[in-house]
OpenMM code with the backbone's topology and positions (N, CA, C; nanometers):
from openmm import Vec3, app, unit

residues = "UNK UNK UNK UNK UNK UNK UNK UNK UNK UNK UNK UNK UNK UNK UNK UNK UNK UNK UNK UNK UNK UNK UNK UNK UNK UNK UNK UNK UNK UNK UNK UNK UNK UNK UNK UNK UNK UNK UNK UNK UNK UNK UNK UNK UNK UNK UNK UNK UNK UNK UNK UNK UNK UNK UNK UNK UNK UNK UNK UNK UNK UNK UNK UNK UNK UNK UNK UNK UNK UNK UNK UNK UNK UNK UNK UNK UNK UNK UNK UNK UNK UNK UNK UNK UNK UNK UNK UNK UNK UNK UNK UNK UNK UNK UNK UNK UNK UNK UNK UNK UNK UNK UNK UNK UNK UNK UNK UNK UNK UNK UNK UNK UNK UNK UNK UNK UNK UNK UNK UNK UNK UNK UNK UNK UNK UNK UNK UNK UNK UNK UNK UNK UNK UNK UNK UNK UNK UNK UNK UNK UNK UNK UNK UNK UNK UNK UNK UNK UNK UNK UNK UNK UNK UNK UNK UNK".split()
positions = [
    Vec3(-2.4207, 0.8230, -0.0499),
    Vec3(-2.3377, 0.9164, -0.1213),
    Vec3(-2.3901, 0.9263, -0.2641),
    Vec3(-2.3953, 1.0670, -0.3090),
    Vec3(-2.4688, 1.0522, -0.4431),
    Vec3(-2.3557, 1.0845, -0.5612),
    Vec3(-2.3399, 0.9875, -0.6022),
    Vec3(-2.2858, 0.9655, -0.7606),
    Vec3(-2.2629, 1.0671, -0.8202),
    Vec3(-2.2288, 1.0936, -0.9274),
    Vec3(-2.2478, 1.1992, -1.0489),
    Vec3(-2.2032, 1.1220, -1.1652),
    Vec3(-2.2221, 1.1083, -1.2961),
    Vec3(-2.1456, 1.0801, -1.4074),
    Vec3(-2.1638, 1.1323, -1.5145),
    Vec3(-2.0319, 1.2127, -1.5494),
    Vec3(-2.0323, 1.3172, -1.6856),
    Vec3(-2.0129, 1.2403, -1.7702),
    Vec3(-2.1155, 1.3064, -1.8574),
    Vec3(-2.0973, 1.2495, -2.0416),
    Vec3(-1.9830, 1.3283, -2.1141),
    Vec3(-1.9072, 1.2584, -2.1992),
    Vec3(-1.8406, 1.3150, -2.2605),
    Vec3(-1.8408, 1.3807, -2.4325),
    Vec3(-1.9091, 1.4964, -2.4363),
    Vec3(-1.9659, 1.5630, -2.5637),
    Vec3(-1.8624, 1.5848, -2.6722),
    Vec3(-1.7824, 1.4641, -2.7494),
    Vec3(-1.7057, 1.4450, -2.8501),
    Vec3(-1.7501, 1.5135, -2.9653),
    Vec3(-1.6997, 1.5976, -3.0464),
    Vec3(-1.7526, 1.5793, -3.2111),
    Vec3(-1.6851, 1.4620, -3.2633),
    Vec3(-1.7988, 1.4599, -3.3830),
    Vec3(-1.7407, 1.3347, -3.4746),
    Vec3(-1.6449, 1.3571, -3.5712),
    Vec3(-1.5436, 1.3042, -3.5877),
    Vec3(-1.4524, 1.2957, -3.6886),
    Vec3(-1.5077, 1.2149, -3.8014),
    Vec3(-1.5175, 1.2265, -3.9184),
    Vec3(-1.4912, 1.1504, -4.0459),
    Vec3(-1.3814, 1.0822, -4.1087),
    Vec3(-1.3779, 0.9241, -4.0790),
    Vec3(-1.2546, 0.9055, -4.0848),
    Vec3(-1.2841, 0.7828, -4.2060),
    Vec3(-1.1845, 0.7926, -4.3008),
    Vec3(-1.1893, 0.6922, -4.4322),
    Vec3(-1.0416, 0.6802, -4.4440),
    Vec3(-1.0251, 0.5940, -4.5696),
    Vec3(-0.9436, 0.5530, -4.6175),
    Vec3(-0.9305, 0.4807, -4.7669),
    Vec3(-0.8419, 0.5875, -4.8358),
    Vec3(-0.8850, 0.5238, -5.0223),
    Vec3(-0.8281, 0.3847, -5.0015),
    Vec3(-0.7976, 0.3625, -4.9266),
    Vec3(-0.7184, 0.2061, -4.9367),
    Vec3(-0.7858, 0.0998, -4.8829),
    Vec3(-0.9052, 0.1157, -4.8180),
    Vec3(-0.9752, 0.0391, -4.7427),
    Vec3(-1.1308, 0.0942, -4.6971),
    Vec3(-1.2591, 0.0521, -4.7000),
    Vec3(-1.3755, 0.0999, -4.6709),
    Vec3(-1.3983, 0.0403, -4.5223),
    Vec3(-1.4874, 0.0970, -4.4847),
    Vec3(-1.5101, 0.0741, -4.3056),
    Vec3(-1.5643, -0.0417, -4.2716),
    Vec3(-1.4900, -0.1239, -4.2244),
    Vec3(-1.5305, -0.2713, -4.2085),
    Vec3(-1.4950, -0.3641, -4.3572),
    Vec3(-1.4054, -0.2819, -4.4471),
    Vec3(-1.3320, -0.3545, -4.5409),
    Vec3(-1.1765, -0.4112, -4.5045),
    Vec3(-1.1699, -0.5268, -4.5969),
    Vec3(-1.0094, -0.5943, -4.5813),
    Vec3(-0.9568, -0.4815, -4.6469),
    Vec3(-0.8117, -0.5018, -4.5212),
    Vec3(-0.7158, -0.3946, -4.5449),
    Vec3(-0.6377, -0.4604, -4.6048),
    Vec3(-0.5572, -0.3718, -4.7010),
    Vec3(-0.4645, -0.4268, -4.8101),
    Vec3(-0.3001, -0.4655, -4.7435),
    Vec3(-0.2970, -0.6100, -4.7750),
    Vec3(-0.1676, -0.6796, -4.7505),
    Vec3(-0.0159, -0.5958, -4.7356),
    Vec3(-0.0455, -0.5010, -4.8139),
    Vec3(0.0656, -0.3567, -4.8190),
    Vec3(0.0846, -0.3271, -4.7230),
    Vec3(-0.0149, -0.2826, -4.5937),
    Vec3(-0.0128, -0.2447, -4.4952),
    Vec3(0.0075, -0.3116, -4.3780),
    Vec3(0.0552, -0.4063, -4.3943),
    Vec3(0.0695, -0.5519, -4.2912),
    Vec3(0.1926, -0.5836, -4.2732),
    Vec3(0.2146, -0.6623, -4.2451),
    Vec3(0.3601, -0.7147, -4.1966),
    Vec3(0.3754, -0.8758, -4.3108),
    Vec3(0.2247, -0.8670, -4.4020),
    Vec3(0.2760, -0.9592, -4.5264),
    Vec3(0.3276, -0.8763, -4.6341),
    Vec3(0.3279, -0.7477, -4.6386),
    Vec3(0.3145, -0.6238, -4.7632),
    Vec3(0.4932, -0.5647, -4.6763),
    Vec3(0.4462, -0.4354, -4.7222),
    Vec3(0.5429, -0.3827, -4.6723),
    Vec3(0.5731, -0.2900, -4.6008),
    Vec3(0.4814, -0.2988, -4.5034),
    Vec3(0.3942, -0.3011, -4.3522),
    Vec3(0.4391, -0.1317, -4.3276),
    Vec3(0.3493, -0.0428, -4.4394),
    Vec3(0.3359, 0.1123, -4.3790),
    Vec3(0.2208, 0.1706, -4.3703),
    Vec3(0.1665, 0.2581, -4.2844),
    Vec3(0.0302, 0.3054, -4.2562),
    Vec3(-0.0126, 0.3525, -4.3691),
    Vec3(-0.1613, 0.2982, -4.3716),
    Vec3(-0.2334, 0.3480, -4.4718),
    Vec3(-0.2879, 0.4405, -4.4895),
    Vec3(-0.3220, 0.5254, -4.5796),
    Vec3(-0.3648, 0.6770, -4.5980),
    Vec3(-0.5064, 0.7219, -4.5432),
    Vec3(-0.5426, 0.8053, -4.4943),
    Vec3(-0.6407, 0.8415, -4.4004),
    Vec3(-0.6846, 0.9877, -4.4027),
    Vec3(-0.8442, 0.9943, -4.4501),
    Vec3(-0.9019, 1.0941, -4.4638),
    Vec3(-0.9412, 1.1915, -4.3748),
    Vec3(-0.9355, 1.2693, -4.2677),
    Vec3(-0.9708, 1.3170, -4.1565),
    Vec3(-1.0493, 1.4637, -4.2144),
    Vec3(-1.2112, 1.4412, -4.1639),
    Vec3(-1.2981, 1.5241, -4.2108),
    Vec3(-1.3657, 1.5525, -4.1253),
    Vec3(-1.4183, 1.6870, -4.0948),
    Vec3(-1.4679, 1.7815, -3.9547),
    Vec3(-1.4406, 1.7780, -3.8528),
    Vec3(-1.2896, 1.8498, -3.8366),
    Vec3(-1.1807, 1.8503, -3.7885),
    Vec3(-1.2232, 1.9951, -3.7190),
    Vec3(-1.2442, 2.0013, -3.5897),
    Vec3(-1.2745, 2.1730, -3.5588),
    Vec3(-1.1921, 2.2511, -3.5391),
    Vec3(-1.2415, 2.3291, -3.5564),
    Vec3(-1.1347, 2.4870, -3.5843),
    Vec3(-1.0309, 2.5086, -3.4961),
    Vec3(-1.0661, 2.4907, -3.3513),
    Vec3(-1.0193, 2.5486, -3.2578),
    Vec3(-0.8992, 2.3729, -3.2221),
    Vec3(-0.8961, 2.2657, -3.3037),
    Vec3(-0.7566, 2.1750, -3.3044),
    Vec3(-0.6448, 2.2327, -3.3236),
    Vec3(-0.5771, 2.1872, -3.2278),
    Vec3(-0.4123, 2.1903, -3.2801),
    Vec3(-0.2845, 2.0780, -3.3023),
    Vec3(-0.3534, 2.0083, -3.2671),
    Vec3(-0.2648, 1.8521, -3.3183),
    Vec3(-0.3867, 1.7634, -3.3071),
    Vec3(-0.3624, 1.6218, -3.3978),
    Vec3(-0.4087, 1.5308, -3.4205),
    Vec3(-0.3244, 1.4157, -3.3163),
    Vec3(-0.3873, 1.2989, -3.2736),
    Vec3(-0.3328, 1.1729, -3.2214),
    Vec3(-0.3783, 1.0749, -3.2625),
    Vec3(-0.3397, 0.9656, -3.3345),
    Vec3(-0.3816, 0.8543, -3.3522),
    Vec3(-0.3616, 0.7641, -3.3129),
    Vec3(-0.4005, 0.6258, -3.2272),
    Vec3(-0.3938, 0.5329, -3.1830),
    Vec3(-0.4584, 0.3674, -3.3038),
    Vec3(-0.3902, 0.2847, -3.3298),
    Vec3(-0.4760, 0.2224, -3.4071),
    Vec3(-0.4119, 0.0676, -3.3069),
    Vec3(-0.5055, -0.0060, -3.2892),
    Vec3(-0.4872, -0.1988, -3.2242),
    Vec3(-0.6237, -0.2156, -3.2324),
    Vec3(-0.5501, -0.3540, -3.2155),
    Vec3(-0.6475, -0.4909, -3.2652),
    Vec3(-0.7163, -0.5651, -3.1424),
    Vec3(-0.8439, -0.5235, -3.1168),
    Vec3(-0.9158, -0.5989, -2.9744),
    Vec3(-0.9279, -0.7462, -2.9733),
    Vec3(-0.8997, -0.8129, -3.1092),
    Vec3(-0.9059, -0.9644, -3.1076),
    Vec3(-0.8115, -1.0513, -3.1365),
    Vec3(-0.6700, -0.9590, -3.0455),
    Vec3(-0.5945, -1.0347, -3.0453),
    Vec3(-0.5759, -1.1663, -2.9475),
    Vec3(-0.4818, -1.2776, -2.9603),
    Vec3(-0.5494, -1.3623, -2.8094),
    Vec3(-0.5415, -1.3216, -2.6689),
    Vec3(-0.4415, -1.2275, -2.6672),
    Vec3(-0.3864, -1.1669, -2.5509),
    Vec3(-0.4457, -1.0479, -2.5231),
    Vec3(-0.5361, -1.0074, -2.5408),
    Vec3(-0.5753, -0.8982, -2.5676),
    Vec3(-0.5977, -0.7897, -2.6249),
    Vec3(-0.6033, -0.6284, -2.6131),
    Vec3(-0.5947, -0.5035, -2.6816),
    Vec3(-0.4387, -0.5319, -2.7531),
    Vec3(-0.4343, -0.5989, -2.8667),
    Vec3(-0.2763, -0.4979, -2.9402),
    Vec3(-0.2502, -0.3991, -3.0264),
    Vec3(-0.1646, -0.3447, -2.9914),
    Vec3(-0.1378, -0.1986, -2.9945),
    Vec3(-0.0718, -0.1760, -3.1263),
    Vec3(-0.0632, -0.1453, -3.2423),
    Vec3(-0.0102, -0.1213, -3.3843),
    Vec3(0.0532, 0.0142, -3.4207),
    Vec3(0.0381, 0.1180, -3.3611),
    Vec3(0.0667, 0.2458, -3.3554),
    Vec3(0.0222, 0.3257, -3.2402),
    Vec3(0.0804, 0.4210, -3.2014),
    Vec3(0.0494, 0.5674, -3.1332),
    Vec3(0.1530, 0.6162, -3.1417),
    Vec3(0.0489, 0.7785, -3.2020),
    Vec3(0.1229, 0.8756, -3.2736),
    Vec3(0.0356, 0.9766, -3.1638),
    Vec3(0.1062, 1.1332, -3.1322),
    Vec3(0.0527, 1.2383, -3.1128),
    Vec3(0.1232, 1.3530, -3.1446),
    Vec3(0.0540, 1.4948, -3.1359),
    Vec3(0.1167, 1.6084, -3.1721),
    Vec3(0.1652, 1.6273, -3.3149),
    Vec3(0.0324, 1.5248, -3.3944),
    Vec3(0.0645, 1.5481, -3.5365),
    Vec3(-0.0141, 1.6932, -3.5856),
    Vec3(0.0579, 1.7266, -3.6909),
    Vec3(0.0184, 1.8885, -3.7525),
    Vec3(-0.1395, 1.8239, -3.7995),
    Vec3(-0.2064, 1.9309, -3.8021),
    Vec3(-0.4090, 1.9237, -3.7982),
    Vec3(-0.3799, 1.9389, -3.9548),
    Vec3(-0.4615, 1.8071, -4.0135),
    Vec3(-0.4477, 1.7621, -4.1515),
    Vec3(-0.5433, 1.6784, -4.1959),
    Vec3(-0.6299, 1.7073, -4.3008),
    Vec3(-0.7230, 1.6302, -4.3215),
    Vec3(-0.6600, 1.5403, -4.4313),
    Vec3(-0.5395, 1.5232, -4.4744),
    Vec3(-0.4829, 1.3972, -4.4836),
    Vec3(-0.3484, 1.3470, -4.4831),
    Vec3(-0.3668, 1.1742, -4.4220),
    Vec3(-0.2453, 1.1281, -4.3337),
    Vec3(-0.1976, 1.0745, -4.4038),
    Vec3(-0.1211, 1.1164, -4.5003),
    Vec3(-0.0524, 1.0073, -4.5879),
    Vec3(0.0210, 0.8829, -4.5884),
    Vec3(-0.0203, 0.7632, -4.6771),
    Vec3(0.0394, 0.6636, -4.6713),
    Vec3(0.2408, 0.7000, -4.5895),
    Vec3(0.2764, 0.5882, -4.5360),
    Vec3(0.4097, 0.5969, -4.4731),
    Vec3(0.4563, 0.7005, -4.4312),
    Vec3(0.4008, 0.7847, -4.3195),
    Vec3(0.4186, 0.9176, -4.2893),
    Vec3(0.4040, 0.8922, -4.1575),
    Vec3(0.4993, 0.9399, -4.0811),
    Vec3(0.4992, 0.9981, -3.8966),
    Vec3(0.5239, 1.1578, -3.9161),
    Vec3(0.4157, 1.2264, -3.9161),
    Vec3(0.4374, 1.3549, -3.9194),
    Vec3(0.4526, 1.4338, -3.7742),
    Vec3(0.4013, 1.3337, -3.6823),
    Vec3(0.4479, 1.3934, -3.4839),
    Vec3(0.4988, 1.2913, -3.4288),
    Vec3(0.5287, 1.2671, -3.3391),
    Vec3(0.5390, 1.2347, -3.2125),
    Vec3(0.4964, 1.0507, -3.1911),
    Vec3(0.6437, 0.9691, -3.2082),
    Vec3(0.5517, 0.8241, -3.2427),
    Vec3(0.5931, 0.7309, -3.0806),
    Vec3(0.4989, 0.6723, -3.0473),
    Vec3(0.5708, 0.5882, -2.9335),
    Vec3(0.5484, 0.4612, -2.9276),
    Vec3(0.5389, 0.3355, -2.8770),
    Vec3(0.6210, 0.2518, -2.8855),
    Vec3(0.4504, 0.1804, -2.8999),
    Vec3(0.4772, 0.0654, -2.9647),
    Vec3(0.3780, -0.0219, -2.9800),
    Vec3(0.3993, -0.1649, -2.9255),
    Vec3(0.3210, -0.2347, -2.9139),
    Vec3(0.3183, -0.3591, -2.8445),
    Vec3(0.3741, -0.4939, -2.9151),
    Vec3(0.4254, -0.4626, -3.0382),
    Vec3(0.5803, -0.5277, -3.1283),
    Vec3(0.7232, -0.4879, -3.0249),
    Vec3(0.7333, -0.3566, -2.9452),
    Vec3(0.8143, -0.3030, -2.8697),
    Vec3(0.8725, -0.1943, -2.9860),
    Vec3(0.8201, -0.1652, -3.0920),
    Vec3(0.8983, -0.0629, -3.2002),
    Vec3(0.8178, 0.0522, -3.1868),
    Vec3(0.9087, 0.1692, -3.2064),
    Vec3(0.8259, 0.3445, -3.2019),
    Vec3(0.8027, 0.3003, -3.4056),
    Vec3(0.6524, 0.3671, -3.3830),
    Vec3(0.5991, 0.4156, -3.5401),
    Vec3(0.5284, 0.2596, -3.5308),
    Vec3(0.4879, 0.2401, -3.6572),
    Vec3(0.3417, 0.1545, -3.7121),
    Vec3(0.3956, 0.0543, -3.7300),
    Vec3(0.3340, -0.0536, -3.7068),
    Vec3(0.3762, -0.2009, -3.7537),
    Vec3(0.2149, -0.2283, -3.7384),
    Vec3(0.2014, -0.2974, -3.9169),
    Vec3(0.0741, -0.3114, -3.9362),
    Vec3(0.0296, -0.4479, -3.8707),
    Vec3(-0.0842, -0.4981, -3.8945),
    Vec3(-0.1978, -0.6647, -3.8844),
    Vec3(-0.0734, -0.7788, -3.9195),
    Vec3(-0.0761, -0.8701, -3.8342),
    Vec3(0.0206, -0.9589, -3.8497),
    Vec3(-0.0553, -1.0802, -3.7312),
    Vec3(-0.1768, -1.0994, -3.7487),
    Vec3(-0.2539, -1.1789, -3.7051),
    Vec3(-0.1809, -1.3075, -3.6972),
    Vec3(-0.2939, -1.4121, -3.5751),
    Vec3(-0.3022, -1.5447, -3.5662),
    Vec3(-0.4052, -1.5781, -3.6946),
    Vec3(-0.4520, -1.7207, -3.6798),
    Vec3(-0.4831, -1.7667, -3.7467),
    Vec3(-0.6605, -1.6612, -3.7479),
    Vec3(-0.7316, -1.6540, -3.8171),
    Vec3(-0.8908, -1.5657, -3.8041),
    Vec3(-0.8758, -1.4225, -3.8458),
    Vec3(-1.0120, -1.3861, -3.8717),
    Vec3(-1.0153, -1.2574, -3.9107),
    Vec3(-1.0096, -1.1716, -3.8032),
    Vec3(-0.9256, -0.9883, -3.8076),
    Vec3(-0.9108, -0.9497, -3.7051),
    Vec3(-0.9267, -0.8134, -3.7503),
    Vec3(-0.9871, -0.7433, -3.6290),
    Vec3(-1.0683, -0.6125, -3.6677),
    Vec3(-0.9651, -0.5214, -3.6019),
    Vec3(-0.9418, -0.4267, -3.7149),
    Vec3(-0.7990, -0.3206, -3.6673),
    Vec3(-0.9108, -0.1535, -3.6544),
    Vec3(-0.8785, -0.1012, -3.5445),
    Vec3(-0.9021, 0.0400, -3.5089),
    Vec3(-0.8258, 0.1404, -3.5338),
    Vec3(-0.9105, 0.2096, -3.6485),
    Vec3(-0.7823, 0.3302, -3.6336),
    Vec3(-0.8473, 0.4603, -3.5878),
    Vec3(-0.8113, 0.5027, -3.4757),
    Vec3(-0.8579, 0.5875, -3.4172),
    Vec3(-0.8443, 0.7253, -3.4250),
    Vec3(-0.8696, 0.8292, -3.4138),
    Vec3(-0.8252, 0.9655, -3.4554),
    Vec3(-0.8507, 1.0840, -3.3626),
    Vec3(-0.7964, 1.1361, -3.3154),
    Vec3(-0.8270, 1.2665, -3.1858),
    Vec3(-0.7732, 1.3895, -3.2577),
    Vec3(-0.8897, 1.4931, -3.1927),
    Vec3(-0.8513, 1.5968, -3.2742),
    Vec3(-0.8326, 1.6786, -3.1068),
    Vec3(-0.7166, 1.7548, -3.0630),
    Vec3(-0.6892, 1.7884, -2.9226),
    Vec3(-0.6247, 1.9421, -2.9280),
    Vec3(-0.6610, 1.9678, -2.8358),
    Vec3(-0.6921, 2.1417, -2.8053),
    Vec3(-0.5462, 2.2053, -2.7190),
    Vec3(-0.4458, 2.1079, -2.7483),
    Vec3(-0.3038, 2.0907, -2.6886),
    Vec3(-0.2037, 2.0332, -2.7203),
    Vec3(-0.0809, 2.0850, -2.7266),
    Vec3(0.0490, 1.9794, -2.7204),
    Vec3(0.0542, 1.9158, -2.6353),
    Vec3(0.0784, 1.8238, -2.6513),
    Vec3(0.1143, 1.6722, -2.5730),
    Vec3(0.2457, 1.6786, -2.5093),
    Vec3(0.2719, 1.6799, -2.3762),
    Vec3(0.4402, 1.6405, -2.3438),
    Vec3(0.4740, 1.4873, -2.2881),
    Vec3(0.4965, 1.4300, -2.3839),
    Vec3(0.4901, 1.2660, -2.3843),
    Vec3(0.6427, 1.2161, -2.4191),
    Vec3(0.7467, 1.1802, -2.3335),
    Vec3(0.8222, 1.1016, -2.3403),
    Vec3(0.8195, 1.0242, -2.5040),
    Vec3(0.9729, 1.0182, -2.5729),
    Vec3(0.9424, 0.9484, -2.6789),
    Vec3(0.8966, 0.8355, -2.6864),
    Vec3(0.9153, 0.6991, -2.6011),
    Vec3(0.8707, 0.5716, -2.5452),
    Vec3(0.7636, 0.5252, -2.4931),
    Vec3(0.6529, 0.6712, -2.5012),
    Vec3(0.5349, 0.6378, -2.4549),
    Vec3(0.4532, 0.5328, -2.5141),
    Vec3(0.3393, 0.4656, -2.4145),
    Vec3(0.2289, 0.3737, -2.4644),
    Vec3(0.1015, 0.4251, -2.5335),
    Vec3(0.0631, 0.3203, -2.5757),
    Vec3(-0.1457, 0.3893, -2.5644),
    Vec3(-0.1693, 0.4349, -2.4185),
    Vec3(-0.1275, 0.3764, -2.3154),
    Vec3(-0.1883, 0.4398, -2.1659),
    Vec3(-0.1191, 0.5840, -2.1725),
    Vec3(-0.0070, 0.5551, -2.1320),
    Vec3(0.0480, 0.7109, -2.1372),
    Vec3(-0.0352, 0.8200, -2.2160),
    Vec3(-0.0267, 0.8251, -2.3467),
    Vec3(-0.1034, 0.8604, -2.4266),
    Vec3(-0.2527, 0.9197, -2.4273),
    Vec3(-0.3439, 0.7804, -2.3579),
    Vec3(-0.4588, 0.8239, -2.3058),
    Vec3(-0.4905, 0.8976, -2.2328),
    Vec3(-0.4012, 0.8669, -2.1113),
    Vec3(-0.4189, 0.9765, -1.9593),
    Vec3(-0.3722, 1.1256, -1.9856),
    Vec3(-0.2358, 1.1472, -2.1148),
    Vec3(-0.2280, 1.2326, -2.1328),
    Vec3(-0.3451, 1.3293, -2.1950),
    Vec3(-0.3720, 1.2776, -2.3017),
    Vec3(-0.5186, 1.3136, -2.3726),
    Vec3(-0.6901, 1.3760, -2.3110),
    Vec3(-0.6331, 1.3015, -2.2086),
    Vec3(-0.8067, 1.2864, -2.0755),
    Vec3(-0.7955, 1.4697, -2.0461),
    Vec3(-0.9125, 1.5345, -2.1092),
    Vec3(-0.9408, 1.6806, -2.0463),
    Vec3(-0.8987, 1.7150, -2.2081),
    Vec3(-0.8386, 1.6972, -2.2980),
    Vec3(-0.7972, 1.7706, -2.4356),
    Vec3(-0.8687, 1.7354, -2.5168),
    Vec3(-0.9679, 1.6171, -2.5548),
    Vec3(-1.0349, 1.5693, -2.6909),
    Vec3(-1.1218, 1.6658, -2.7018),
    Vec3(-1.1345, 1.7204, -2.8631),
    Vec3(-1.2393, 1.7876, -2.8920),
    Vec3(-1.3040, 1.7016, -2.9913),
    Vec3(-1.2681, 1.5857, -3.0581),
    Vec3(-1.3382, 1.5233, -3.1694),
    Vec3(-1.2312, 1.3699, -3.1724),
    Vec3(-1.3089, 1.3151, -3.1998),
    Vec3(-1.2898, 1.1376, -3.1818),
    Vec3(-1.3500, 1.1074, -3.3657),
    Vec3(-1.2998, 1.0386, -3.4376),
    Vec3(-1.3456, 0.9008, -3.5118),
    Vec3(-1.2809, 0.8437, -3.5350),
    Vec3(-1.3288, 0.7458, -3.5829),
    Vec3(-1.2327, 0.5377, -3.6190),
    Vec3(-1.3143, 0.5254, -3.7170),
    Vec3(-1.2231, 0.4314, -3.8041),
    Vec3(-1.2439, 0.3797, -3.9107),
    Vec3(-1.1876, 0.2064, -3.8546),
    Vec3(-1.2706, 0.1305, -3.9127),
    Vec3(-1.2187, -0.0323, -3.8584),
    Vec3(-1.1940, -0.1083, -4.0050),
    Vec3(-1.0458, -0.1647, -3.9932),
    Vec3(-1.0542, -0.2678, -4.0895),
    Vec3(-1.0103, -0.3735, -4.0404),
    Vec3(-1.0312, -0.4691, -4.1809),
    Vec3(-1.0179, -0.6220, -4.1062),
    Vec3(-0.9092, -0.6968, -4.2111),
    Vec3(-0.8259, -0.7597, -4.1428),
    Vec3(-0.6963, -0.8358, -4.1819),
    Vec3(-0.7266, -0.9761, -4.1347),
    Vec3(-0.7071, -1.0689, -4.2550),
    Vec3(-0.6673, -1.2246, -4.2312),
    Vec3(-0.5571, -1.3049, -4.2542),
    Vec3(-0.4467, -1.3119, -4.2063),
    Vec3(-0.3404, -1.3609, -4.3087),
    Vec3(-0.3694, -1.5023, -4.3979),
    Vec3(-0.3018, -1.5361, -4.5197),
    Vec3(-0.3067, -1.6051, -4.5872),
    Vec3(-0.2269, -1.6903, -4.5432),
    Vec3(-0.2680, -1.8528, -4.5113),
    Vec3(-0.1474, -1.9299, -4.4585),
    Vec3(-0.1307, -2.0784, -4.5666),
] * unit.nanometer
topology = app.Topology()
chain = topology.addChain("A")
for resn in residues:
    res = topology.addResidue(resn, chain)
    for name in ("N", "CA", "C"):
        topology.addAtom(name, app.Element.getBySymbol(name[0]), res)
């Protein structure tokens, strides 16, 4: 039986943050030592033909695995996300709370993803949705993907 496997032809998003550089420590503000609200986020070559943004941001080195810190979708197309802002659609993170709950690590340094989709659709996503939900919803809509990674250590 012969195979097939499609590539998936993403544009790149430009994704920063005045509060943090890519592969820089993220500021304690944004954590659950601060006063744990999403940090501000630059979103640059964003294509024309978007109509909402989704962001997903977790931590792959947690001990338990992928944890989940936010997912947001059906945010208004904005090249910027302002500090403490749910401007769409927030669902539940792996704390069990809808909206952001920042880095609140074990003991080590831990690399946070913040991810960014730029999608060619409204989303019809239950308010309680996951990152899975989320994803599968997404699968056939991405027109542009970038992440920005920062890294959190708590002070003990």
């Amino acid at each position: 039986m012969k195979q097939s496997t499609k590539a998936v032809d993403y544009k790149v998003l430009a994704i920063s943050s005045a509060a943090f550089a890519d592969n820089g420590m993220i500021p304690s503000k944004y954590t659950c030592d601060g006063i744990d609200v999403n940090p501000p986020l630059q979103v640059d070559d964003i294509p024309h033909n978007a109509k909402h943004l989704a962001i997903i941001v977790d931590d792959p080195d947690a001990p338990g695995g992928t944890w989940v810190h936010w997912v947001s979708w059906n945010m208004p197309v904005s090249s910027h996300i302002k500090e403490n802002t749910a401007t769409g659609d927030e669902g539940v993170n792996d704390f069990g709370n809808q909206g952001y709950n920042g880095p609140c690590p074990p003991p080590g340094t831990h690399h946070y993803h913040f991810k960014v989709y730029a999608l060619d659709d409204t989303l019809d996503l239950p308010a309680r949705a996951d990152k899975a939900k989320l994803e599968h919803a997404m699968a056939g809509h991405i027109l542009a993907f970038g992440e920005l990674v920062g890294l959190y250590s708590r002070k003990r």
